[in-house]
PAKE-614263 format. One record per residue (C-alpha): x, y, z; residue number from 1; residue in three letters. Coordinates in pm, whole numbers, plus 32768, in hexadecimal, padded with zeros to 4 digits. Each point is the difference from the previous one (the first is absolute). Layout:
BEGIN
R,east,north,up,k,r
R,X,Y,Z,NUM,ala
...
This chain:
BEGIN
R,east,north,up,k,r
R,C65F,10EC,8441,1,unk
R,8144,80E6,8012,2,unk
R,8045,810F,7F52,3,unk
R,811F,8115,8014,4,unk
R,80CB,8118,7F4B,5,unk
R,8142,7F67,7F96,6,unk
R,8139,80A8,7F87,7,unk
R,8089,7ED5,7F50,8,unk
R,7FBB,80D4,7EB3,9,unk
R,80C4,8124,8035,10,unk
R,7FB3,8103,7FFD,11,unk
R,7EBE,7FD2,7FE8,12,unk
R,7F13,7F48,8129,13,unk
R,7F17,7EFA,7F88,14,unk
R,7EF5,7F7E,809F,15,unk
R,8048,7E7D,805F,16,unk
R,7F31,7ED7,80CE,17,unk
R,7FD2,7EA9,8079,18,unk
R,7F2F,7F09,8072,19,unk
R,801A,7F64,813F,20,unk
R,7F51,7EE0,806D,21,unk
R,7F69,7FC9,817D,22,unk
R,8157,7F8D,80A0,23,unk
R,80CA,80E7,7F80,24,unk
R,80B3,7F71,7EC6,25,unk
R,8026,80FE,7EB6,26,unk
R,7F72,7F91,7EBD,27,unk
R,80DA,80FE,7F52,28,unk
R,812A,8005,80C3,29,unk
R,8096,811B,7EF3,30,unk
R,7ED2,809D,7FDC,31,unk
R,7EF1,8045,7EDA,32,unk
R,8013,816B,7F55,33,unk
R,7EAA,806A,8032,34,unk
R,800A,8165,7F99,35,unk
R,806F,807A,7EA0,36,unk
R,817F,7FC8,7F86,37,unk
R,8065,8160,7F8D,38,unk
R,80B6,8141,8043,39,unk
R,7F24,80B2,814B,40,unk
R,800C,7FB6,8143,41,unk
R,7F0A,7F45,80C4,42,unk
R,7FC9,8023,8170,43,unk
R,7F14,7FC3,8134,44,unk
R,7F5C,7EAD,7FA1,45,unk
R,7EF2,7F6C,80BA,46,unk
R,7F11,7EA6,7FBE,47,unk
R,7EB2,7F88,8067,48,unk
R,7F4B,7EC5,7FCC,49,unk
R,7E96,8035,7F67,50,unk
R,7F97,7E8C,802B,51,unk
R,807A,7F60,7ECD,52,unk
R,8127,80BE,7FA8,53,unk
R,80F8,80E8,8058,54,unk
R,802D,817E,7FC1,55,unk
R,8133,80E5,8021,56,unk
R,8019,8156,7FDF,57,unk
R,813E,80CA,8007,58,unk
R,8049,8188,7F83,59,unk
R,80AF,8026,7ECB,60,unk
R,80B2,80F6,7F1E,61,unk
R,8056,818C,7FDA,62,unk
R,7F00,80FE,7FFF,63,unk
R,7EEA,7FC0,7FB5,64,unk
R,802A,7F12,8118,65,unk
R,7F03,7EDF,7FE1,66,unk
R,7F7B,7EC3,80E2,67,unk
R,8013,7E9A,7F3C,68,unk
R,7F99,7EBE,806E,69,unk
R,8017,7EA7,7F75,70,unk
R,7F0A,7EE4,8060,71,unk
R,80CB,7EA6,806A,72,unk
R,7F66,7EBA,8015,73,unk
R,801A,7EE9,80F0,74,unk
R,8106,7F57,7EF5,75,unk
R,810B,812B,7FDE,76,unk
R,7F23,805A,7E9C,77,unk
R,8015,8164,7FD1,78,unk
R,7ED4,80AA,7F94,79,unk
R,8015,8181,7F07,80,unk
R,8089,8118,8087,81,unk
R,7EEE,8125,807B,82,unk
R,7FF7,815E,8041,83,unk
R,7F73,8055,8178,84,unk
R,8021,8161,7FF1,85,unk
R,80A3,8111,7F9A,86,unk
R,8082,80F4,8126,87,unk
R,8032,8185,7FD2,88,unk
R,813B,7FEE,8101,89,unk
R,811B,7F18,8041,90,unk
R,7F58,7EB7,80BD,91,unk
R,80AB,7F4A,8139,92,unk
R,7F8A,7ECC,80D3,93,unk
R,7F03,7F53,7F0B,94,unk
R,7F00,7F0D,80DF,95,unk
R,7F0B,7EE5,7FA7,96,unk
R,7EF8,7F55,8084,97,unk
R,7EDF,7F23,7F72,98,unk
R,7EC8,7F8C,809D,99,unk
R,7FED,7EE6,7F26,100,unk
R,7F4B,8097,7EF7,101,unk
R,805A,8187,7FBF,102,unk
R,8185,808E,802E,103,unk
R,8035,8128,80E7,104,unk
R,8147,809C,7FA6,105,unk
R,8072,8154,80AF,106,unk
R,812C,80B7,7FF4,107,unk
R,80D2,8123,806B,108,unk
R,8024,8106,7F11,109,unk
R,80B9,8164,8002,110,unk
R,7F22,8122,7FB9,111,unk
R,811C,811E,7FD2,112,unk
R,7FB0,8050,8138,113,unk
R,7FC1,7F08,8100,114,unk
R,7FB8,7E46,7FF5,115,unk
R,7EAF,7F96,7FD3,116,unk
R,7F6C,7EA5,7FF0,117,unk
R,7F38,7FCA,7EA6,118,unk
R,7F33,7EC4,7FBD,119,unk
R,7F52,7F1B,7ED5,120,unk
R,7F34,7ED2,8046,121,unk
R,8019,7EF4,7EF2,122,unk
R,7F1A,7ED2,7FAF,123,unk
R,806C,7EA8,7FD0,124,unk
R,8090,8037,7E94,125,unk
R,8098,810E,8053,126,unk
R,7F0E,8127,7F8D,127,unk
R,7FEF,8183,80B5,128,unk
R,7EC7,7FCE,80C4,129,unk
R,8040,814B,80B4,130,unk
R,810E,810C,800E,131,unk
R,80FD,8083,804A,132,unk
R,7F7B,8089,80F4,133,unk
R,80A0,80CE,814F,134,unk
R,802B,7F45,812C,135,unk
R,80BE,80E6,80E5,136,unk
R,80C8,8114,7FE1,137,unk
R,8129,80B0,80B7,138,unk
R,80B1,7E92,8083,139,unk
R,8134,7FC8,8083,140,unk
R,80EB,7FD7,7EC9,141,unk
R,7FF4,7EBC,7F6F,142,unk
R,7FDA,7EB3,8068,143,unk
R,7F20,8066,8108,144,unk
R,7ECA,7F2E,7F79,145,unk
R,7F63,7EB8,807D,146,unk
R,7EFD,7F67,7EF2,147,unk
R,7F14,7E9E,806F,148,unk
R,7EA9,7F51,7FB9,149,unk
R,7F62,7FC3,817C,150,unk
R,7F0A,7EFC,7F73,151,unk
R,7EEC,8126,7FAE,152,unk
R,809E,8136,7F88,153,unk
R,8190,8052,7FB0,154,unk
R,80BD,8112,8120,155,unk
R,80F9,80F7,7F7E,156,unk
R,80C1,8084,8102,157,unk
R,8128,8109,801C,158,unk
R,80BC,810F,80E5,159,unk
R,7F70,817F,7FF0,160,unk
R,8036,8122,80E6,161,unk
R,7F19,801D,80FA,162,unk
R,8065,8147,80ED,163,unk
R,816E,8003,801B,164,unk
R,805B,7E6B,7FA3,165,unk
R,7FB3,7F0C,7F11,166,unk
R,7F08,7EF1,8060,167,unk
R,7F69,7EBE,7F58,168,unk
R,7EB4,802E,7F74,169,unk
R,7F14,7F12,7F2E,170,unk
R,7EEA,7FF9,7F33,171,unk
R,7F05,7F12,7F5C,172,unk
R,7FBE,7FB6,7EBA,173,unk
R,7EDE,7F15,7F3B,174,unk
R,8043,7F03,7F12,175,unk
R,7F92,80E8,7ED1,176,unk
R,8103,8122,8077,177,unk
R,7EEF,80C4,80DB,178,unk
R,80B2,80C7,8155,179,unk
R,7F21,7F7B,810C,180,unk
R,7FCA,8102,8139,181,unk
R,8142,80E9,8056,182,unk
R,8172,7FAE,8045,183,unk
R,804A,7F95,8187,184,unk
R,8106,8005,80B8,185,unk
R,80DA,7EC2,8036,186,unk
R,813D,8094,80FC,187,unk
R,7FD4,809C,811D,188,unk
R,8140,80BA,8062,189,unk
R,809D,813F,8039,190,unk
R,8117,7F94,7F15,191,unk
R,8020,7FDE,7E9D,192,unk
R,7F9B,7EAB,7F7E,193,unk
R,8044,7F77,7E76,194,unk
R,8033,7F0B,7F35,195,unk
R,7EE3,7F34,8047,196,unk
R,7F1E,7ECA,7F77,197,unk
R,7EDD,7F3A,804D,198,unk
R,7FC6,7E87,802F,199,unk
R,7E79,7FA6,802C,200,unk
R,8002,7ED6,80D6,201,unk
R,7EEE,7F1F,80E9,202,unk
R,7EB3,80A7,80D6,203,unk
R,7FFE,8123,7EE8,204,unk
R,8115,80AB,8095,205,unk
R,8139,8080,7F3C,206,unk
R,8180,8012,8057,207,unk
R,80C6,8146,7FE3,208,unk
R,813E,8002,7FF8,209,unk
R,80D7,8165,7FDB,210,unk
R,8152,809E,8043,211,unk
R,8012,80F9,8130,212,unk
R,80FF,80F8,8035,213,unk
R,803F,7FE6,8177,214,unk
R,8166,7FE6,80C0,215,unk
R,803F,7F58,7EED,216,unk
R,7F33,7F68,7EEA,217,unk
R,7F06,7EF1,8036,218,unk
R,7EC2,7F0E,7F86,219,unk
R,7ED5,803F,809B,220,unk
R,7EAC,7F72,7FA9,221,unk
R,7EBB,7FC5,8073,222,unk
R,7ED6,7F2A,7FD6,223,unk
R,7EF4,80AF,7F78,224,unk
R,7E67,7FC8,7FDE,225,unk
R,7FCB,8041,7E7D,226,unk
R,7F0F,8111,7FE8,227,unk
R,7F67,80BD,7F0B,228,unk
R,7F1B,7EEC,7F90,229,unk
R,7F39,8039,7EB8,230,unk
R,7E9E,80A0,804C,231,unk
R,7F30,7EF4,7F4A,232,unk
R,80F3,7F29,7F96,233,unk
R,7EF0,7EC4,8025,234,unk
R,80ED,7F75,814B,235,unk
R,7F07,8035,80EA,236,unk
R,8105,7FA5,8122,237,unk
R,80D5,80ED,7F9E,238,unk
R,7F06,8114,7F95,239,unk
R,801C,8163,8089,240,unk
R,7EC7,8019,80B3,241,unk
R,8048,8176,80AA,242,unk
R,7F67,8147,7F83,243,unk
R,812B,80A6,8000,244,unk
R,8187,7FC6,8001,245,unk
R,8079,8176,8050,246,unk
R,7F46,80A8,812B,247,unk
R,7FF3,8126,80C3,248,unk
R,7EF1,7FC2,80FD,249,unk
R,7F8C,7EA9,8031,250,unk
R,8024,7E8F,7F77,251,unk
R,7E9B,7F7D,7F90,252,unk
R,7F98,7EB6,7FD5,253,unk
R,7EF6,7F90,7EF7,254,unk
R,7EDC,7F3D,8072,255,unk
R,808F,7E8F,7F80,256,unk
R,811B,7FE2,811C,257,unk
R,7F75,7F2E,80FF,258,unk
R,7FAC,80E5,813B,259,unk
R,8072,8125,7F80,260,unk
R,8151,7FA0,809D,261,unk
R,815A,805F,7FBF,262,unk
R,814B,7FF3,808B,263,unk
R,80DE,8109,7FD1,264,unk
R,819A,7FE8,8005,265,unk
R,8119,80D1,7FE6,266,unk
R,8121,7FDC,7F04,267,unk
R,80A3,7F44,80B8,268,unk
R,7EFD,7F00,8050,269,unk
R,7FA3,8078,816E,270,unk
R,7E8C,8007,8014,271,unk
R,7F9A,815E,809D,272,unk
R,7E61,7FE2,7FBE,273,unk
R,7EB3,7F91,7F52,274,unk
R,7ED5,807F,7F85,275,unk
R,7EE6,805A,80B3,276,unk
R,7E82,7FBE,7F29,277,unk
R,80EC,8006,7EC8,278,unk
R,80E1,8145,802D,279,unk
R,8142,8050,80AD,280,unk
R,805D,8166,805F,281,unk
R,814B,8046,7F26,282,unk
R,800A,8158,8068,283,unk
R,8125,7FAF,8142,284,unk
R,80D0,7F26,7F1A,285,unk
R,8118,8097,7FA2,286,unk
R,8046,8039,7E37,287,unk
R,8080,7EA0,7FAB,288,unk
R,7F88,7E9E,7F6D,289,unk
R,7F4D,7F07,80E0,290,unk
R,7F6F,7E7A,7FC0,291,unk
R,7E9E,7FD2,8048,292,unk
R,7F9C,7E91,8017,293,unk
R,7E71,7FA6,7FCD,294,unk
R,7F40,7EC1,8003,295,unk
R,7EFA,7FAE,7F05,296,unk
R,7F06,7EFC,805A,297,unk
R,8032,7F76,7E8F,298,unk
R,8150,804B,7FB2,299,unk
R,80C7,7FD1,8132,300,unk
R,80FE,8112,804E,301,unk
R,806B,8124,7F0D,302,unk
R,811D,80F8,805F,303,unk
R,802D,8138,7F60,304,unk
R,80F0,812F,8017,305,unk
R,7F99,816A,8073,306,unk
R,8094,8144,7FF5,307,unk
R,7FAF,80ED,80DF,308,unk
R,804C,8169,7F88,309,unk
């Protein structure tokens, strides 16, 4: 499924979509109007597939701005029309993703003063189970959002100042709408870095992809271990099994990893340590984030992220 803001009602954009099969042919070569015929614009569409059907989302109207979405089925049939959410500012770069039973939309909305990234989660029928709710604030402008389901939880990520240039930061969130641990960083550069999203792909790792203001602009990206796994989350192999995620001192093991062993690695995947009877000395690494790899004797190996302040 396809959807878009067309102009082919002027002056007002309407929301628009199509089918397309596996190799590549259009089921609605003119396209289906999926948002509402009438006099206000509608802009920044996005769609997600929850399993069964289809949902788009799209921002529409004049102050008060709002966020409607439309359920599609497998057949073209559209479904009513609902009400996601009501912003308090003007909204930009609306994002979707499902996780095949609840709908995570995010997006960018401006406060009067600077962007922010809001949030709802929705369930299957398309009812508020929580939100809206802040994701980040202070982003670069607009469009500077990435929004995916990893197979566990959904990642939000986006472009903030951090010292003197913008960098690419994420942050995890649960199925029910829950932030889980803190934002990370995603770049690593000493220039400004936006317009970014997120593609979760094979070995839970993720691909980042961003815009980076060199010589001249360019895509960058990485390949990323997803972190900020759910504490308890019942996934026992990817269960976050340290005592603590931000430390000052040292890294401590619990009494389940097998040997008290760890591997410690910096953020750029060099190893530069382990533990020693369960604890590493922190205190000569220098304030930044760091992987630490452990081995369970029932679970295999866990990896977790930790910031050292």
């Amino acid at each position: 499924m396809v959807v878009w803001s067309d102009g082919r009602t002027v002056p007002y954009y309407q929301i628009f979509g199509a089918r397309v099969t596996p190799g590549g042919s259009v089921m609605e070569p003119s396209g289906m109007l999926v948002g509402p015929n009438n006099t206000f614009f509608q802009y920044y569409p996005s769609v997600a597939f929850g399993g069964t059907r289809f949902l788009a989302v799209w921002t529409y109207g004049t102050s008060p701005y709002q966020i409607m979405g439309r359920f599609i089925d497998t057949t073209g049939t559209l479904g009513d029309t609902l009400v996601v959410a009501v912003p308090g500012g003007y909204i930009f770069g609306t994002r979707l993703a499902s996780n095949g039973a609840n709908y995570f939309v995010a997006w960018v909305e401006y406060t009067g003063s600077d962007y922010a990234i809001k949030g709802v989660v929705l369930d299957s029928n398309g009812a508020r189970i929580s939100g809206p709710f802040t994701i980040a604030t202070g982003i670069y402008y607009y469009n500077s959002m990435g929004l995916a389901f990893d197979g566990y939880n959904f990642i939000v990520t986006y472009s903030i100042m951090d010292g003197s240039v913008y960098q690419v930061y994420g942050i995890f969130y649960s199925a029910s709408g829950m932030p889980i641990e803190t934002a990370f960083k995603i770049s690593n550069s000493t220039y400004n870095c936006y317009y970014g999203d997120v593609i979760p792909g094979a070995n839970d790792r993720c691909l980042n992809v961003w815009c980076e203001t060199r010589s001249t602009y360019d895509i960058y990206g990485n390949i990323d271990v997803e972190v900020g796994i759910e504490e308890g989350s019942g996934n026992a192999s990817r269960m976050s099994l340290l005592k603590s995620t931000v430390v000052t001192n040292a890294i401590e093991l619990r009494d389940y990893f097998e040997g008290n062993e760890a591997y410690v690695y910096d953020a750029s995947g060099g190893l530069i340590g382990m533990t020693r009877n369960g604890y590493y000395d922190c205190s000569k690494l220098g304030a930044g984030v760091y992987f630490v790899r452990a081995k369970t004797a029932a679970n295999g190996s866990c990896v977790k992220v930790i910031k050292v302040k």
